[in-house]
Each structure stands twice: as structure tokens, then as C-alpha cells.
N, C-alpha and C positions, 0 to 999 in steps of 0.2 A: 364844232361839227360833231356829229353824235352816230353811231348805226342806225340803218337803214334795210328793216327786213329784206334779205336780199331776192325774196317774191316779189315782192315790188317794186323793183329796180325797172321791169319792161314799163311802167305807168308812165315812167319820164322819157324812153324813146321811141315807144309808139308812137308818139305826139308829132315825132318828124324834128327833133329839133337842129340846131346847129349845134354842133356837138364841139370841144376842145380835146381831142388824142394825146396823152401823154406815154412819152417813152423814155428809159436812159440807154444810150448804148455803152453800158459800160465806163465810159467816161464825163458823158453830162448831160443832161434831162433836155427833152426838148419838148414843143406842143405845137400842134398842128391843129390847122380848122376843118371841119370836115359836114357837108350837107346832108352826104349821100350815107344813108343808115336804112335800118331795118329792126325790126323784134324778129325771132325769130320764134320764140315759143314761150309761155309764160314764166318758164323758170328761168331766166336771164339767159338767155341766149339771142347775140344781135350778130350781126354783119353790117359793114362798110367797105366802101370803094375804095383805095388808092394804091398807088402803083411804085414804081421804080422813080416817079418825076418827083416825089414827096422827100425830103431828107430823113424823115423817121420810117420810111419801109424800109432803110439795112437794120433797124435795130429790131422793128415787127418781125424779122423776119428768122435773125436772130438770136433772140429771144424769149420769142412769140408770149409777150404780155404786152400790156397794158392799162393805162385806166384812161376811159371814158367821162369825160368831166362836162355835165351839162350847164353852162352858163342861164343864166339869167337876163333879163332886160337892164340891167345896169352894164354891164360886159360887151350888149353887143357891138358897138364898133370897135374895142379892143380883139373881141372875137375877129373881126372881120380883116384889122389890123394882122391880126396874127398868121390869118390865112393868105396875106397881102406879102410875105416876103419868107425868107428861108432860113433853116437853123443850121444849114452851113457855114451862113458868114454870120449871122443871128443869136447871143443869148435872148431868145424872147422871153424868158422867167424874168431877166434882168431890164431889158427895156419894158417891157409892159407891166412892171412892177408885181405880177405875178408871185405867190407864197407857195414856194413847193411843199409838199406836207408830206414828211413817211406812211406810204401806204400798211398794211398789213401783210399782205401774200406778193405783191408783186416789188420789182425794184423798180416801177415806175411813180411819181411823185403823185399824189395828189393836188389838184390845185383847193388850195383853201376859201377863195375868194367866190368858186364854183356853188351854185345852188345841189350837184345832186355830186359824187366821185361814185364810176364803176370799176372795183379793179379786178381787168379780164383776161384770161390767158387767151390764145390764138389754138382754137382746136383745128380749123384749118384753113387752106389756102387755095382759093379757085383761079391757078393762073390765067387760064383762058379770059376770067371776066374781071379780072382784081380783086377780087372780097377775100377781105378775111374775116371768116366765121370765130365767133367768141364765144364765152363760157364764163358768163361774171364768179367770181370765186368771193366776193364780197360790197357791200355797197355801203357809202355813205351821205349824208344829207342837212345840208346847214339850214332848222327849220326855226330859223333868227330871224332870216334874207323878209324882206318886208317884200319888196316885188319880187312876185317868181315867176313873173309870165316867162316863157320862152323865146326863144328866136328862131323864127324859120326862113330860110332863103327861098324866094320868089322863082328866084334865077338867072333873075337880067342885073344883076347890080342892087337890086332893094330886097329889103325884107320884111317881113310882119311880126307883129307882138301877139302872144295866148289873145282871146278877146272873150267875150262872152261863155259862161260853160253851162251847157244843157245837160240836165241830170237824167239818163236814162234806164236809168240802174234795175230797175223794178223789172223793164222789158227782158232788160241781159240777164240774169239775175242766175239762167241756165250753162250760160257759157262761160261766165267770169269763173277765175279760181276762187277757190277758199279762202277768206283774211281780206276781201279787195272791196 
């Protein structure tokens, strides 16, 4: 795994992907699956949904970090596995053979196995809706991974893989940042 301009950390969840949440409370790393995301502005700043039903909201909450670990198409039914049961009664690093990795700025793990790691502090919290707003503080990106298509949740139970990419670059060319 190598760095990952941290400009270009939104390129990987604009896309909508299914995302892997990693947290430690203090006592042991856990990871969550999560659909519900957002970019929020180009300089790494995202939001996600979850709430008090999640066993890594007491440690979101606090500690307010995290990282952000976007899977790939090889991942996704362990992705899917992961968001299937709880890290209350669950090591899921240990059942799903999952590679915690020392992040840099946060105590939460990196997952090694993951195409993109964000790791992001929690700038705030929208109780009324569940989101908490993030602030990547640094990004990383295993550009080995041979498939990177992503995973996106349908919503009913299925999902899709990246498929075709249309280059419109020349059109945007005004709106995109610098470096993209």
C-alpha cells in the first residue's frame, strides 16, 4: 500500500461505493459495512449514515475517527458478510481474515486487503439525521489490486460492479480541482 494524494481521496466515494468503517474502541478494532455515504467537498470531506443500532457508533462517537476502507470487487460478499452480523459478539478482522494495518493519524486500523484507506476524523454529528461528517486527515491506495471495480448496493439485497467509464473530462475541465 503506498500514499494516496489526499485530494483525491473524494474520486473513490463519489462513485457511491459500499464502503468498510473501521473503528478501535480502545480495546479492539472493529468494521462495519456501510452504503449510505457522501463527498462532501473536494478536499476529503464525506459523510455517512449510522446510528446507535451499529456496534461501532460508541466508539464514532467517542473518539470521533475513523478510516474509511473502500473494497473492491474481490471483497464484495465478505463486504456484505461483514455488514450481515455484529462486533459485539464478532472479531470480524478474525473471521473474515481481514489485515489490520497501523494507520498514521488515527487509532483506527487500516484494512490492508482494501483497494482505497481514508483515515478520517469525525468533525461532526447530525443527531436528528445520523451522519457523521468527516475530514480525511490522510489517504491510502493499493495500486497492485488488479480489479478495482467497486461495489454498490442496489438496495434490495443485490449489488453492481464499476462497469463501463466514460471519459468527460474536456466538458468538466472548469469544475474539477487541480491535480484531477
Amino acid at each position: 500500500m503506498q500514499n494516496l494524494c489526499l485530494e483525491k481521496a473524494f474520486l473513490f466515494i463519489e462513485r457511491g461505493p459500499v464502503i468498510l468503517v473501521t473503528t478501535f474502541d480502545g480495546k479492539k478494532n472493529n468494521v462495519m459495512t456501510i452504503s449510505w455515504t457522501m463527498v462532501k467537498d473536494f478536499d476529503a470531506q464525506f459523510a455517512f449514515l449510522t446510528g446507535a443500532w451499529n456496534y461501532s457508533y460508541k466508539a464514532l462517537m467517542k473518539n470521533k475517527e475513523c478510516v474509511i476502507a473502500v473494497p473492491a470487487a474481490d471483497l464484495a460478499k465478505k463486504a456484505v458478510e461483514i455488514g450481515s452480523c455484529s462486533g459485539a459478539d464478532t472479531d470480524k478482522f478474525k473471521k473474515f481474515k481481514l489485515t489490520a494495518a497501523k494507520s498514521k493519524y488515527v487509532k483506527a486500523p487500516l484494512i490492508k486487503e482494501c483497494y482505497v484507506n481514508i483515515e478520517c476524523k469525525v468533525c461532526d454529528y447530525v443527531k436528528k439525521h445520523n451522519i457523521f461528517a468527516l475530514k480525511g486527515v490522510n489517504a491510502w491506495i493499493d495500486d497492485k489490486k488488479k480489479d478495482k471495480r467497486l461495489i454498490h448496493a442496489v438496495g434490495d439485497g443485490t449489488f453492481i460492479l464499476d462497469g463501463e467509464k466514460l471519459n468527460y473530462k474536456k466538458i468538466m475541465k472548469d469544475k474539477l480541482p487541480a491535480g484531477i
